[in-house]
C-alpha positions as a Markdown table, in Angstrom:
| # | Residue | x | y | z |
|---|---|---|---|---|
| 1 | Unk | 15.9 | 18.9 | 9.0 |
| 2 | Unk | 13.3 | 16.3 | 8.8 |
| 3 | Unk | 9.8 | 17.4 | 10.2 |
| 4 | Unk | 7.6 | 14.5 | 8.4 |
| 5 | Unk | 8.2 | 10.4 | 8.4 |
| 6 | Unk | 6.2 | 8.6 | 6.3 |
| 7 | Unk | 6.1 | 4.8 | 6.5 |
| 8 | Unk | 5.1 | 1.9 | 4.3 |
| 9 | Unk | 3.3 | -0.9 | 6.2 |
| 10 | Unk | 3.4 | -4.4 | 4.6 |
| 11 | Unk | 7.4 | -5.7 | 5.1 |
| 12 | Unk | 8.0 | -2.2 | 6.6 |
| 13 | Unk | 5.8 | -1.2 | 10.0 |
| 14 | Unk | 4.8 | -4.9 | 10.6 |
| 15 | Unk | 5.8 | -7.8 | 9.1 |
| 16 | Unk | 3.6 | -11.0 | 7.9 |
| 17 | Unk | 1.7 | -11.5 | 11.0 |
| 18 | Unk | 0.4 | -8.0 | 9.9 |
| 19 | Unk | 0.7 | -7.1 | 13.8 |
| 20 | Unk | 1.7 | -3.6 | 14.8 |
| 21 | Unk | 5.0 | -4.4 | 16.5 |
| 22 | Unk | 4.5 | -3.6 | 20.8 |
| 23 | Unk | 5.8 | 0.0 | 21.7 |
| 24 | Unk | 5.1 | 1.3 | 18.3 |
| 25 | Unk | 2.4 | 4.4 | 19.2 |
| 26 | Unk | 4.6 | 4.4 | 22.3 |
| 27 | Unk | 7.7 | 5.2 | 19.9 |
| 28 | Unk | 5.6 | 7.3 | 17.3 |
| 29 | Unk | 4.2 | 9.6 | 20.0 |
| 30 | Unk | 7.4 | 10.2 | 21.6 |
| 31 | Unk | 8.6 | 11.5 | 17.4 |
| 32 | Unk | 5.7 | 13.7 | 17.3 |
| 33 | Unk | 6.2 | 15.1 | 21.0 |
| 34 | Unk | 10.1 | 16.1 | 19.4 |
| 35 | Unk | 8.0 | 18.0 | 16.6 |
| 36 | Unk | 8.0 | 15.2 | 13.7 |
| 37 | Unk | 4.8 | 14.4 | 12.0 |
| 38 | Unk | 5.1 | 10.8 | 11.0 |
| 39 | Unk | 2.1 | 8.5 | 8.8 |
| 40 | Unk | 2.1 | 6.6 | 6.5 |
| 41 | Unk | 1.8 | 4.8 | 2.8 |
| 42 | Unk | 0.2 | 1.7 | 1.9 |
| 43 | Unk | -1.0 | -0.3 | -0.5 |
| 44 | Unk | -4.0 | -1.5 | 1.3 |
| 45 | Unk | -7.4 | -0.2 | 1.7 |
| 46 | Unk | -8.5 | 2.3 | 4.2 |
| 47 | Unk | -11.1 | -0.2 | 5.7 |
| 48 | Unk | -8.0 | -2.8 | 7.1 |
| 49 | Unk | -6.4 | 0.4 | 7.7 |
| 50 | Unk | -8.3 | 2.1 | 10.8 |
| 51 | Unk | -7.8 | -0.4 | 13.1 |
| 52 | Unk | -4.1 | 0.1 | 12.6 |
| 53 | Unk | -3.9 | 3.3 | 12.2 |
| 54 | Unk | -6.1 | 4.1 | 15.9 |
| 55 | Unk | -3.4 | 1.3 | 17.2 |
| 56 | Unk | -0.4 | 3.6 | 16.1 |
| 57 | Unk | -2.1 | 6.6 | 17.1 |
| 58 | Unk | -1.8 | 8.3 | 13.9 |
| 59 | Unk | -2.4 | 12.0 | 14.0 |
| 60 | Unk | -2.3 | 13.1 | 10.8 |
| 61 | Unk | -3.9 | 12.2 | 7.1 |
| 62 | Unk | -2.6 | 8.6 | 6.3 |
| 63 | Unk | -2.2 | 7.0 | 1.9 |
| 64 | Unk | -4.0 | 3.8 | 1.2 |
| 65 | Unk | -4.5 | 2.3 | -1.9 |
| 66 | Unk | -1.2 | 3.0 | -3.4 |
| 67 | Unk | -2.0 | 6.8 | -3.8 |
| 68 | Unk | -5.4 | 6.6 | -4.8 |
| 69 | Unk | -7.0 | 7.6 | -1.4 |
| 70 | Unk | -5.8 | 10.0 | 1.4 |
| 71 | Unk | -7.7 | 9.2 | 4.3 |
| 72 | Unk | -8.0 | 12.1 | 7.3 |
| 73 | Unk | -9.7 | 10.9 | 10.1 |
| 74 | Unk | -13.2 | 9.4 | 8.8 |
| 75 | Unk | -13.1 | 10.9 | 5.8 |
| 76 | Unk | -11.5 | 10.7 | 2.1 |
| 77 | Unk | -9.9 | 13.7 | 1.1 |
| 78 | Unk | -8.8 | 12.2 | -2.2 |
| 79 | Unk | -10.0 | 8.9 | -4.0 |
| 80 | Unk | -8.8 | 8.1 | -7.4 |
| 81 | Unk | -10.4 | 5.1 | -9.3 |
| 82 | Unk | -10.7 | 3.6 | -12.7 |
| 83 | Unk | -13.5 | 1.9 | -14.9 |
| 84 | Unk | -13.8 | -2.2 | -13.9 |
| 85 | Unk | -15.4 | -3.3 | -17.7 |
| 86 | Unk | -12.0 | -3.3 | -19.6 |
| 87 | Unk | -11.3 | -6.0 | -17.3 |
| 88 | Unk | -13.9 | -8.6 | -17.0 |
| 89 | Unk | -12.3 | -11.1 | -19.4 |
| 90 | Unk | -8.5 | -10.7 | -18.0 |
| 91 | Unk | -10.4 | -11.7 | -14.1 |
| 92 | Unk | -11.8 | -14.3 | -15.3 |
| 93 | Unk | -8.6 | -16.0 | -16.8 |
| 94 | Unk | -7.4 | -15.2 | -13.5 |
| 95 | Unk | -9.7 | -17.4 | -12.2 |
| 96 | Unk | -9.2 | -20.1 | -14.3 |
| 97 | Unk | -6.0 | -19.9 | -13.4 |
| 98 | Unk | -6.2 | -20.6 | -10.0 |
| 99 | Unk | -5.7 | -17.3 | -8.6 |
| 100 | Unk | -7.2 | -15.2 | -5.9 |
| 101 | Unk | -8.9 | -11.5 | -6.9 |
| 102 | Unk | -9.5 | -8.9 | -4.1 |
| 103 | Unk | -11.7 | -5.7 | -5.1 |
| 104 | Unk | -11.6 | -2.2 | -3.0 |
| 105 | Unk | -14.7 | -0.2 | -3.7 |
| 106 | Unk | -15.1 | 3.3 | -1.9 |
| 107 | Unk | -12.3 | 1.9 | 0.8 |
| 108 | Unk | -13.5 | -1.7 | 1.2 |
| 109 | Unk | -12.6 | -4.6 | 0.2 |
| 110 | Unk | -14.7 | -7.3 | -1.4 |
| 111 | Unk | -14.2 | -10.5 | -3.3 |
| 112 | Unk | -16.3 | -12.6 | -5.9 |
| 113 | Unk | -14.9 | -16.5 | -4.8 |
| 114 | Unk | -13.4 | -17.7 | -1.8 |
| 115 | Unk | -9.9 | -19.0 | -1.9 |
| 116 | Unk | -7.7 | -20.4 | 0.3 |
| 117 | Unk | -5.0 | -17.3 | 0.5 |
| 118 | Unk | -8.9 | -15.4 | 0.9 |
| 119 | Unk | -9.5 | -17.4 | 3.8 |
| 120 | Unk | -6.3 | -16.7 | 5.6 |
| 121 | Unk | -6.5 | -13.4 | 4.8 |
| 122 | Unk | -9.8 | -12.8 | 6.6 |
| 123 | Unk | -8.4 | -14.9 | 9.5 |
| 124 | Unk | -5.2 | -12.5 | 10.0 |
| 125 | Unk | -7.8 | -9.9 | 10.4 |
| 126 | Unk | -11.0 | -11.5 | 12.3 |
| 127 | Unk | -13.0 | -10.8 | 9.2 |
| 128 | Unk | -14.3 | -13.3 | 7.3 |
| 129 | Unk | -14.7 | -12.7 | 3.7 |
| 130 | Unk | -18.1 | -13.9 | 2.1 |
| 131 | Unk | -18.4 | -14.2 | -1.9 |
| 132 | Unk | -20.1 | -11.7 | -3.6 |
| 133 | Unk | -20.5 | -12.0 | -7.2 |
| 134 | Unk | -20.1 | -8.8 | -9.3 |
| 135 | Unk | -23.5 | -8.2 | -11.4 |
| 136 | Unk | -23.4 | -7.6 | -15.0 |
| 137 | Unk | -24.6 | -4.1 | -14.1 |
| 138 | Unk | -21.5 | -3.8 | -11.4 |
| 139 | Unk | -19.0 | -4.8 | -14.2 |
| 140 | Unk | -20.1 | -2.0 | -16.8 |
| 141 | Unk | -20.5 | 0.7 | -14.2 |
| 142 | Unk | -18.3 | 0.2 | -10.8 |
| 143 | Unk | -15.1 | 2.1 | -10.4 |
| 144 | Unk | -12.6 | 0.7 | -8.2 |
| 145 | Unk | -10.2 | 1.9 | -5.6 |
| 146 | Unk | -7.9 | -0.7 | -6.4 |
| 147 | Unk | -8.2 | -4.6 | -7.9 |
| 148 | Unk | -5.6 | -7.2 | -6.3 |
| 149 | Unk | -4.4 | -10.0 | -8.3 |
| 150 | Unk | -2.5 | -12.9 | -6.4 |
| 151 | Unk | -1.3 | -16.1 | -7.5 |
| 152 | Unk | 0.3 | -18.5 | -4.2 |
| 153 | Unk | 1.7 | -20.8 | -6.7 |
| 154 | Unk | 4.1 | -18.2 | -7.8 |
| 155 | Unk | 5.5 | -20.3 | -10.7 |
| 156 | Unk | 5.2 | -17.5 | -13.2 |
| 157 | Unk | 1.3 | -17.4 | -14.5 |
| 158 | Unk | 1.8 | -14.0 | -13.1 |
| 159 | Unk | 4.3 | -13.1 | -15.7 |
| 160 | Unk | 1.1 | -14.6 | -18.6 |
| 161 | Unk | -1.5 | -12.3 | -16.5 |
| 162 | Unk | 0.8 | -9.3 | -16.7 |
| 163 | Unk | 1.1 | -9.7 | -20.6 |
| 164 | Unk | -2.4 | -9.7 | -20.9 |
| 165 | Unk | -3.1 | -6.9 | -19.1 |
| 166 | Unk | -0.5 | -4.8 | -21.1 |
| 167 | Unk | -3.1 | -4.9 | -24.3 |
| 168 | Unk | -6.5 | -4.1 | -21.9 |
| 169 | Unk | -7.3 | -0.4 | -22.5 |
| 170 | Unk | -8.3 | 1.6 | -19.6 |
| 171 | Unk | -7.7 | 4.3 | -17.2 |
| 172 | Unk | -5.5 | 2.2 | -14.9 |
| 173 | Unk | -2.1 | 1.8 | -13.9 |
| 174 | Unk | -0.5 | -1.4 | -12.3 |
| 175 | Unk | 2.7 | -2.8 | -10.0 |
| 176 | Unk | 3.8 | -6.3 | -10.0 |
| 177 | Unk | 4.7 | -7.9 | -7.1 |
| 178 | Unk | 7.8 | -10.5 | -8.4 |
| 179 | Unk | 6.0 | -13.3 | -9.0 |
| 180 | Unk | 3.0 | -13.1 | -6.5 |
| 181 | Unk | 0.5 | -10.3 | -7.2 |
| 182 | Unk | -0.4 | -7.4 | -10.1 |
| 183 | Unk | -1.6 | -4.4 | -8.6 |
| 184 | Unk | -3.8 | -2.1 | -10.0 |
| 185 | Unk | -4.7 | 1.6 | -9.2 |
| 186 | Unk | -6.2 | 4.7 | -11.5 |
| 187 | Unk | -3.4 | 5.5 | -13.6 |
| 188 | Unk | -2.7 | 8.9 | -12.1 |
| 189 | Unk | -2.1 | 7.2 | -8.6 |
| 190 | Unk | 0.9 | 6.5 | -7.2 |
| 191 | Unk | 2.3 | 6.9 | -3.6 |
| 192 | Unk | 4.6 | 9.6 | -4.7 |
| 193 | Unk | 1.6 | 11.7 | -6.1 |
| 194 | Unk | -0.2 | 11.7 | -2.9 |
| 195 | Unk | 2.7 | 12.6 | -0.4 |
| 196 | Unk | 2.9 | 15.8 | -2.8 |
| 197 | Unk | -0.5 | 16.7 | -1.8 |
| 198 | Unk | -0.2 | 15.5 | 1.7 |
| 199 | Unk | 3.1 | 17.6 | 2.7 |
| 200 | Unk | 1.4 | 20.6 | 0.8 |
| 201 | Unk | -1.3 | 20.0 | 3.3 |
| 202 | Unk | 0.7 | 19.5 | 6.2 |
| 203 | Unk | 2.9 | 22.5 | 5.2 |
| 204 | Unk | 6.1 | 20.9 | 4.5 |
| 205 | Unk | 8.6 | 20.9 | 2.0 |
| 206 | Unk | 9.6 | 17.4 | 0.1 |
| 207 | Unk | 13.2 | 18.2 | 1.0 |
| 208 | Unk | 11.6 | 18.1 | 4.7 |
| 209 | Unk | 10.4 | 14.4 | 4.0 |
| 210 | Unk | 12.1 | 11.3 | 5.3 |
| 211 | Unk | 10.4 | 7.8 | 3.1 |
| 212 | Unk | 10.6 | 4.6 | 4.2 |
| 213 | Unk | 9.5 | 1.2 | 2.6 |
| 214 | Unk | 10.7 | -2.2 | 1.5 |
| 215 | Unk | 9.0 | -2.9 | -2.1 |
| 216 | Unk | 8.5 | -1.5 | -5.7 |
| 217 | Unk | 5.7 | 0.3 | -5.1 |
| 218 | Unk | 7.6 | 2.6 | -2.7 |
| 219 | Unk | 10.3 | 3.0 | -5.6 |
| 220 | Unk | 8.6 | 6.5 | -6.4 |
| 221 | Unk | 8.4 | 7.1 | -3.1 |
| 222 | Unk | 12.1 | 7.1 | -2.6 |
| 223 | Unk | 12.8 | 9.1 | -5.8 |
| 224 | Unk | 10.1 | 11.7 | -4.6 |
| 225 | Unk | 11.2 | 12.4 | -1.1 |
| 226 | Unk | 14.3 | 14.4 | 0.7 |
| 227 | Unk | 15.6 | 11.9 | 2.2 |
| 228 | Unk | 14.8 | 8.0 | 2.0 |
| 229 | Unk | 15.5 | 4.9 | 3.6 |
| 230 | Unk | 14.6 | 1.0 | 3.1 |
| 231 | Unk | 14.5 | -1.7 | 5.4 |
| 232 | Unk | 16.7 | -4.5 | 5.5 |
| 233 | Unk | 14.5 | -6.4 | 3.6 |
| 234 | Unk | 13.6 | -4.3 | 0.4 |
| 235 | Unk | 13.0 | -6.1 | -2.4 |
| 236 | Unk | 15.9 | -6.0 | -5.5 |
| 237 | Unk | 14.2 | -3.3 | -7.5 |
| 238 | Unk | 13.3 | -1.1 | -5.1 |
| 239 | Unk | 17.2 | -1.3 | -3.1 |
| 240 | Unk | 19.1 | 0.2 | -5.8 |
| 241 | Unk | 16.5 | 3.6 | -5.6 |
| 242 | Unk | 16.9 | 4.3 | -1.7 |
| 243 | Unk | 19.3 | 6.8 | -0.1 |
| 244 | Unk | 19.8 | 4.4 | 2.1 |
| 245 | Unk | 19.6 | 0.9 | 3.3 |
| 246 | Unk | 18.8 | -0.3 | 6.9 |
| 247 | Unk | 20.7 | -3.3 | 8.7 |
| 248 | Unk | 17.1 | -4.1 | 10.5 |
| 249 | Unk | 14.4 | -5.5 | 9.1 |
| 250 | Unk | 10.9 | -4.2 | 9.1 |
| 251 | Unk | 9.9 | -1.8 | 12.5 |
| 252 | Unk | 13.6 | -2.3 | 13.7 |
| 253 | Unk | 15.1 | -0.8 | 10.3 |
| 254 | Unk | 11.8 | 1.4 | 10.7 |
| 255 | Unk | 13.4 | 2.6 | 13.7 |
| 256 | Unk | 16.5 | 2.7 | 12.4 |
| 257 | Unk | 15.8 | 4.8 | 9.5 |
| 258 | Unk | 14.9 | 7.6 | 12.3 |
| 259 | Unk | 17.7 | 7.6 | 14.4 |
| 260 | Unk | 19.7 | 7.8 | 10.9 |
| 261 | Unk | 18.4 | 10.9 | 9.6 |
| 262 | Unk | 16.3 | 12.8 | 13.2 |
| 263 | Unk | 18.7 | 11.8 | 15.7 |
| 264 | Unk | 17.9 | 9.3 | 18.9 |
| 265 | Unk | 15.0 | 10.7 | 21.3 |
């Protein structure tokens, strides 16, 4: 029986307008009022996160940051982060390369030039990004939540980055995004790794636990969990690791992924 759902949010709970589809607290209050918990698991950064999560009417701690943070109402009950330094050089290629370079310090986002994929970002969420150069001080001492790599291009100076980062030493792990973006996160940090903490929390068993999400860094996620489910549009890695696969895309394979494995309401 499952008594927790937890939910990826980019490609899974909304798609690229990042808009939480209409009738989804609607829909997520009506699972919790049949007695199952649902959250979820993202990549992003508890600070783009609270709006959504108070439009969803989350009631329970929520995973940002790829596993690094668990985020209970205002406060972090877990944040995992990892020394900038090793990486000064490899973010500056970046930026010779054309690319775009998002930090997350202590759950917020910040960025040192202004791009045009930075731009639109901050326009999807009424925010407006303003550059703010790291220090030489900030470089040796800063530990990050997470550091976002993306390249809009997408004709493979990922693939260069990625080898590069491969010989940086350092206490950090990363995901790669097909040819878009390089993700990195403490190396201890991983979705999976949090929802172990979070259903000890919550007093569930993993075997309790339905998963659903649409990219590789939901892979563990699936491997970790009872029972797991990806949307319609998962990515090619990440299809071949869920339980299941839903006909609908994003919220609608969302919601299909319920009625699967909890029954209809």
């Amino acid at each position: 029986m499952i008594k927790l759902v937890v939910c990826d949010m980019d490609g899974t709970m909304m798609g690229r307008d990042e808009i939480i589809p209409p009738g989804a607290a609607e829909w997520i209050a009506a699972l919790e009022a049949r007695g199952i918990m649902f959250t979820v698991a993202t990549g992003r950064a508890e600070g783009y996160m609270r709006e959504k999560a108070a439009q969803m009417g989350l009631r329970h701690p929520y995973i940002v940051t790829n596993g690094a943070t668990i985020i209970d109402g205002d406060r972090a009950v877990l944040r995992r982060q990892f020394a900038l330094k090793p990486l000064r050089e490899l973010v500056e290629e970046c930026y010779a390369a054309g690319m775009s370079v998002l930090f997350t310090f202590q759950g917020e986002e910040r960025t040192e030039r202004i791009t045009p994929w930075i731009i639109r970002e901050g326009e999807k969420r009424n925010r407006p990004y303003e550059a703010q150069p790291l220090t030489d001080a900030e470089w040796a001492e800063l530990r990050a939540d997470k550091l976002l790599i993306m390249d809009t291009v997408r004709e493979g100076k990922i693939l260069e980055i990625e080898e590069k980062l491969r010989a940086v030493p350092g206490d950090f792990m990363y995901v790669r995004y097909r040819l878009k973006a390089l993700e990195l996160n403490e190396k201890g940090s991983n979705k999976a790794a949090a929802l172990r903490l979070l259903v000890q929390h919550l007093g569930v068993s993993m075997d309790e636990v339905l998963v659903i999400g649409d990219d590789d860094n939901d892979i563990q996620l699936f491997q970790a969990a009872g029972q797991s489910a990806a949307v319609g549009n998962v990515s090619d890695n990440a299809r071949p690791h869920a339980g299941y696969v839903c006909q609908g895309r994003e919220f609608q394979g969302v919601q299909e992924a319920v009625e699967k494995f909890c029954g209809k309401s």
